[in-house]
C-alpha distance (Angstrom), angle and dihedral (degrees) to the residues before:
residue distance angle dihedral
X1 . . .
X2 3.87 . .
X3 3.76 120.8 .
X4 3.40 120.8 -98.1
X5 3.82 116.1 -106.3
X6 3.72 153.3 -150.8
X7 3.83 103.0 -89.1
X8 3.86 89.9 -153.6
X9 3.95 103.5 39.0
X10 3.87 86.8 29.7
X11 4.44 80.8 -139.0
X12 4.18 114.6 137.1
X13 3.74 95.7 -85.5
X14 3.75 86.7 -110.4
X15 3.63 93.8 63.8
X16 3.79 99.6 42.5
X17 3.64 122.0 164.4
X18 3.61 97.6 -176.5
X19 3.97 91.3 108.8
X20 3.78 97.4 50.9
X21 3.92 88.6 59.0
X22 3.43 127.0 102.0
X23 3.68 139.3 -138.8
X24 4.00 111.8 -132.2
X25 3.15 132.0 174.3
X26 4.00 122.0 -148.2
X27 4.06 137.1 -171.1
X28 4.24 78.1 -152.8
X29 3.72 108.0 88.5
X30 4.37 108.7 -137.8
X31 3.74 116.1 -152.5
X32 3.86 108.1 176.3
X33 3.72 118.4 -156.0
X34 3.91 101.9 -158.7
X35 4.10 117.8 -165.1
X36 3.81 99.7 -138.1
X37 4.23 89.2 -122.9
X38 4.13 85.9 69.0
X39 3.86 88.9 54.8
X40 3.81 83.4 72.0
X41 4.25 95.3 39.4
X42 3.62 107.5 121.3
X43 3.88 89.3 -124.7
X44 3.42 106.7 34.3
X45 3.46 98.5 -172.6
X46 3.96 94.6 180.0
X47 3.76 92.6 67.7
X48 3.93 93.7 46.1
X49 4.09 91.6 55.8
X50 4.01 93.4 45.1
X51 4.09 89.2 50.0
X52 3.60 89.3 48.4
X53 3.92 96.7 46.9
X54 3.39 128.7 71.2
X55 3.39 109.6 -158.2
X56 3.93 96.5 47.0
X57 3.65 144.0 94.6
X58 3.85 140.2 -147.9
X59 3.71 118.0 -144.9
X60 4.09 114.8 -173.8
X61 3.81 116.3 -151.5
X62 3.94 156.4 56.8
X63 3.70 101.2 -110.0
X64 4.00 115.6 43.9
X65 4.21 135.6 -162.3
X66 3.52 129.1 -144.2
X67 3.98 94.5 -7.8
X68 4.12 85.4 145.7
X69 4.24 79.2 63.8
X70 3.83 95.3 59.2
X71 3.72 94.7 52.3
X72 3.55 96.0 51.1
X73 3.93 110.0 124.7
X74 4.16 93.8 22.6
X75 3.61 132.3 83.9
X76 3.75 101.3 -121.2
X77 3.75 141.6 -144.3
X78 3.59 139.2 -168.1
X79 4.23 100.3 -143.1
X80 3.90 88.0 -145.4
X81 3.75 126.6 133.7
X82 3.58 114.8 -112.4
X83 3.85 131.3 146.3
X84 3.96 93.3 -110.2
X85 3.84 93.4 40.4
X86 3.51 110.0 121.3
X87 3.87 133.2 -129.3
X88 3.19 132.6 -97.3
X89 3.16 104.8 -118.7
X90 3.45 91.9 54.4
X91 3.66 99.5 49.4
X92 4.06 77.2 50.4
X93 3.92 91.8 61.0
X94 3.62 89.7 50.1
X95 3.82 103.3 51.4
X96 3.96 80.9 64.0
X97 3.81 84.0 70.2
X98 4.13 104.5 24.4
X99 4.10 94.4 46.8
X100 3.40 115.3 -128.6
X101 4.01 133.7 9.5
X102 3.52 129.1 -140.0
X103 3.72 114.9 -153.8
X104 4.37 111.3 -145.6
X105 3.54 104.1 -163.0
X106 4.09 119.4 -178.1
X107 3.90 109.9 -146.6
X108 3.90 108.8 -148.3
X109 3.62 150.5 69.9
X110 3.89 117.4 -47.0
X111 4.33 80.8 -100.4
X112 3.71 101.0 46.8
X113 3.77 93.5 38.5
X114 3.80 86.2 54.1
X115 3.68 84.6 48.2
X116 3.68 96.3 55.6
X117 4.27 86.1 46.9
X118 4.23 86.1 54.0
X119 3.90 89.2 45.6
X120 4.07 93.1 40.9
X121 3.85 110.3 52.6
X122 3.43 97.5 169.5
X123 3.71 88.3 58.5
X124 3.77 93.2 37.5
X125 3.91 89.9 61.7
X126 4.18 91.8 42.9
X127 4.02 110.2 112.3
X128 3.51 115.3 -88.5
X129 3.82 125.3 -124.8
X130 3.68 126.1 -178.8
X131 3.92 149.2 -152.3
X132 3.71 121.5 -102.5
X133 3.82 111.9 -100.3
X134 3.43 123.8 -97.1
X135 3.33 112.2 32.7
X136 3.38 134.3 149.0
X137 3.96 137.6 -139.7
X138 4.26 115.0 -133.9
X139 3.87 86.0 -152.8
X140 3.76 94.8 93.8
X141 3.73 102.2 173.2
X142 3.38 108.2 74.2
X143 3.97 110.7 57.4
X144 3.52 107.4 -125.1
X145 3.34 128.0 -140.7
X146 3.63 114.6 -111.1
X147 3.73 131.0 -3.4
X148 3.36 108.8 -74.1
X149 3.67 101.3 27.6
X150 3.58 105.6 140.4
X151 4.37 130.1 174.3
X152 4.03 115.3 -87.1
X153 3.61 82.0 -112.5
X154 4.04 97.7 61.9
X155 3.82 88.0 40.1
X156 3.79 92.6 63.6
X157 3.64 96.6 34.0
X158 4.35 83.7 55.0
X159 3.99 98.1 35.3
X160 4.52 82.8 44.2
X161 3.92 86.6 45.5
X162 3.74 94.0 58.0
X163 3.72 103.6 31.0
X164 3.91 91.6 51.9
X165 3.56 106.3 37.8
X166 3.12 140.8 -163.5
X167 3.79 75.0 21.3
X168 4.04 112.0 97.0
X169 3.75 131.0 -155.4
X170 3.95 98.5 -167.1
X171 3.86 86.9 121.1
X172 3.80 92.1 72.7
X173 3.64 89.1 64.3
X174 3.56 103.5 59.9
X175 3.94 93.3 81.7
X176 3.22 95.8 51.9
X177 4.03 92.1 47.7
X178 3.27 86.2 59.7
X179 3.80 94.3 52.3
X180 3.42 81.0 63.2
X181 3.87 109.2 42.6
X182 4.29 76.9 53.5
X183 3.97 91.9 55.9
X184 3.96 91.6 43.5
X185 3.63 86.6 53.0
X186 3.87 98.3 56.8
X187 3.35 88.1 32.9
X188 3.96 83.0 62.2
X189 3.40 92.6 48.3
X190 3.61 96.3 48.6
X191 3.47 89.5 63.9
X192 3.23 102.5 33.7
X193 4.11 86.3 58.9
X194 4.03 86.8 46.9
X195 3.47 92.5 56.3
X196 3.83 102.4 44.4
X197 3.72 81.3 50.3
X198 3.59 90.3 55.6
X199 3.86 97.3 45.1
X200 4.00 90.5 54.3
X201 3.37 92.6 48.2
X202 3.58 97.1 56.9
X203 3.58 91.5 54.3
């Protein structure tokens, strides 16, 4: 029988996050595209960073209606690397002009977000904007990747950082650092169980 769980972080309702995240508001507009594999991701980072912001929605699928509708009134871009994609900080200086951004973030691996661009024309042909170089994710057990590969949560925390400063978005992370601080810790006791195992067998 599976444990019974948090119907807004979606965690084991013994491991609930739900008080560690935040409520923040943002001029940036946040429309998640989620591949319906992630839904089942042990971190699920995506769902953490729409709870936490305000102005921000979470859309579950591969194939999506109407998004053209929910970008109506912002100047929106797909945060998707690309070698024309623009910076941040550029986009940034233009919103002072253009009003207000919307942010279209795909939530997947690099294949099923590409997936979701093939399915999604309209999002496909959106401008692209991209992530400073070099950065680097603080979930450290799962290799990532490429270089710079970092969670959907750290993307928007980074991309909401820039867009909105002096404004910071740290305080979305601290769920999901303690999603990790929890799978270090059974990770620890994994091994430490293997090993005692190991030492009493050799005796």
């Amino acid at each position: 029988m599976s444990r019974p769980r948090c119907a807004a972080c979606q965690r084991p309702e013994s491991h609930c996050l739900c008080a560690l995240v935040p409520r923040l508001s943002s001029a940036t507009r946040l429309l998640i595209l989620q591949h319906p594999d992630e839904t089942q991701h042990a971190l699920n980072t995506a769902r953490l960073a729409a709870l936490g912001l305000v102005n921000s929605e979470l859309l579950v699928g591969e194939q999506f209606e109407g998004l053209e509708a929910r970008w109506e009134g912002y100047t929106p871009w797909l945060l998707f690397p690309d070698e024309q994609a623009e910076s941040l900080e550029h986009i940034k200086a233009k919103a002072e002009h253009s009003g207000k951004t919307m942010l279209v973030i795909p939530d997947g691996t690099w294949r099923k977000a590409r997936k979701l661009l093939y399915l999604n024309p309209c999002v496909a042909a959106l401008p692209r904007v991209s992530l400073p170089a070099g950065l680097s994710s603080r979930y450290r057990l799962r290799k990532a990747p490429a270089a710079g590969a970092v969670s959907t949560i750290e993307a928007i925390v980074t991309a909401l950082n820039i867009l909105e400063m002096p404004k910071r978005f740290d305080a979305l992370l601290a769920p999901f650092e303690r999603l990790i601080e929890r799978q270090i810790e059974a990770m620890g006791k994994e091994v430490f169980a293997k090993n005692h195992a190991l030492k009493r067998h050799h005796h």
